[in-house]
N, C-alpha and C positions, 0 to 999 in steps of 0.2 A: 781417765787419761787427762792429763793438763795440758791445754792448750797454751800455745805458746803466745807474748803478750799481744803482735802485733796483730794477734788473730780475734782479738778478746773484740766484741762487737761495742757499739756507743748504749745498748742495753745492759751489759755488766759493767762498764762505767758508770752509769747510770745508780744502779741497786746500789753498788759499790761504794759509790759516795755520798749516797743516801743512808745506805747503813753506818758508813761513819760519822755522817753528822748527825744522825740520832741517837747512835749508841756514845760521842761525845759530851750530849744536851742531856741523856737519861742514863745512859749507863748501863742503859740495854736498847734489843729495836725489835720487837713485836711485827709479827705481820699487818696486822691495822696500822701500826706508826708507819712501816713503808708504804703499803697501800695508800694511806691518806699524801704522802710529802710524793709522791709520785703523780696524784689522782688515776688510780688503777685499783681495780678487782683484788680481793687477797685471794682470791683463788689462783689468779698470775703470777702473786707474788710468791706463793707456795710454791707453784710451778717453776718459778725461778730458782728461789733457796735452794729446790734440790739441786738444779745445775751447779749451780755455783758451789754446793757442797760435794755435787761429782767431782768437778774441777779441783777439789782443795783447798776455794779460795772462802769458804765461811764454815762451821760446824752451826748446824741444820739437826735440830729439834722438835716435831712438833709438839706445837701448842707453848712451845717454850720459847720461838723464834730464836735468833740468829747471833752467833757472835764471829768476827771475823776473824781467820789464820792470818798466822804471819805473814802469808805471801799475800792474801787478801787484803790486809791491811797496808801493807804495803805498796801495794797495787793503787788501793781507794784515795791513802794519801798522795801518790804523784798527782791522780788524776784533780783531787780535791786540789791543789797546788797550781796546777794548769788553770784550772777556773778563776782561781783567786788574782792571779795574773792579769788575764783577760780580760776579769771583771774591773781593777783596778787600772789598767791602762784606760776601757771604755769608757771609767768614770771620769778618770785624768781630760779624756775631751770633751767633758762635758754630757757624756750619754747622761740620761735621768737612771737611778741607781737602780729599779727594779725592772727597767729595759735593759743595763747594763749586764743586770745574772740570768736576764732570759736568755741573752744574745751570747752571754759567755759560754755558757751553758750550751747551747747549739754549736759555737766555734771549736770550746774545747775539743771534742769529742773529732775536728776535723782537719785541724794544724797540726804539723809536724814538729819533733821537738825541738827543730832549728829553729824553726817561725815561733816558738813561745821564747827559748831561750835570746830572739832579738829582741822583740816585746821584751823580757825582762831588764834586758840589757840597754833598754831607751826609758823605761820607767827609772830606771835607777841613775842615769846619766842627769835627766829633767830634777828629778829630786836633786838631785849633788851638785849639779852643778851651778857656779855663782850668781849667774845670771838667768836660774832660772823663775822667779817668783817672777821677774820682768817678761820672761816670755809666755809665763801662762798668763799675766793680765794682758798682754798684747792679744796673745788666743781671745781671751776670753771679750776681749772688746772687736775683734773682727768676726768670732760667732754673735752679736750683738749686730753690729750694722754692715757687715758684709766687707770693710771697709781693711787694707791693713796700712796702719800709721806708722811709716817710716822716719817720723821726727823722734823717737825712743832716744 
């Protein structure tokens, strides 16, 4: 039976998006490749594949690992999308970039999709708009000394 999406746990977003960015990077995803990009037992990851191949969302092989359905893939990209978001706003303030995908990676999994869709909606305004290269060095010089310089 497939679960409906809002019920999907931050564990099959997890596998989910892990099996697409390694079946992206290789062209397939091996239960050791998830095992390792997870750091987790393959015997978990077994344990998972078959859920998610109850669910519909991967065709679940042993020994031949995993390639994901259309609704799986489908699935992995929103979620993969959410991250990249996330990640990229956290960078935009200056987060350091491998705190930036731990932390997105945690958030994702816990925003709703109004809170990423404003995220997307201020990342994209900052980029665009004219004056924006001026407000991230302002940023960037008041994360510096605490200070914010109103003579701009």
């Amino acid at each position: 039976m497939m679960k409906e999406e809002a019920q999907f746990s931050k564990k099959y977003e997890e596998y989910l998006e892990s099996i697409l960015c390694i079946v992206t990077k290789k062209g397939y995803a091996r239960t050791k490749d998830v095992a390792n990009a997870l750091s987790i037992t393959p015997a978990s990851v077994v344990e998972m594949f078959r859920k998610l191949d109850d669910d519909q969302l991967v065709n679940y092989r042993k020994y031949e690992g995993v390639t994901l359905t259309p609704k799986g893939k489908e699935f992995a990209k929103r979620t993969y999308k959410r991250h990249k978001i996330i990640k990229q706003f956290l960078e935009m303030i200056k987060v350091p970039k491998e705190i930036a995908d731990n932390d997105a990676c945690i958030m994702d999994h816990h925003l709703t999709a109004a809170t990423i869709g404003q995220i997307k909606n201020l990342i994209e305004f900052i980029e665009e708009a004219p004056v924006s290269e001026e407000w991230l060095r302002q940023y960037e010089e008041f994360l510096q000394t605490g200070k914010i310089n109103r003579n701009y």
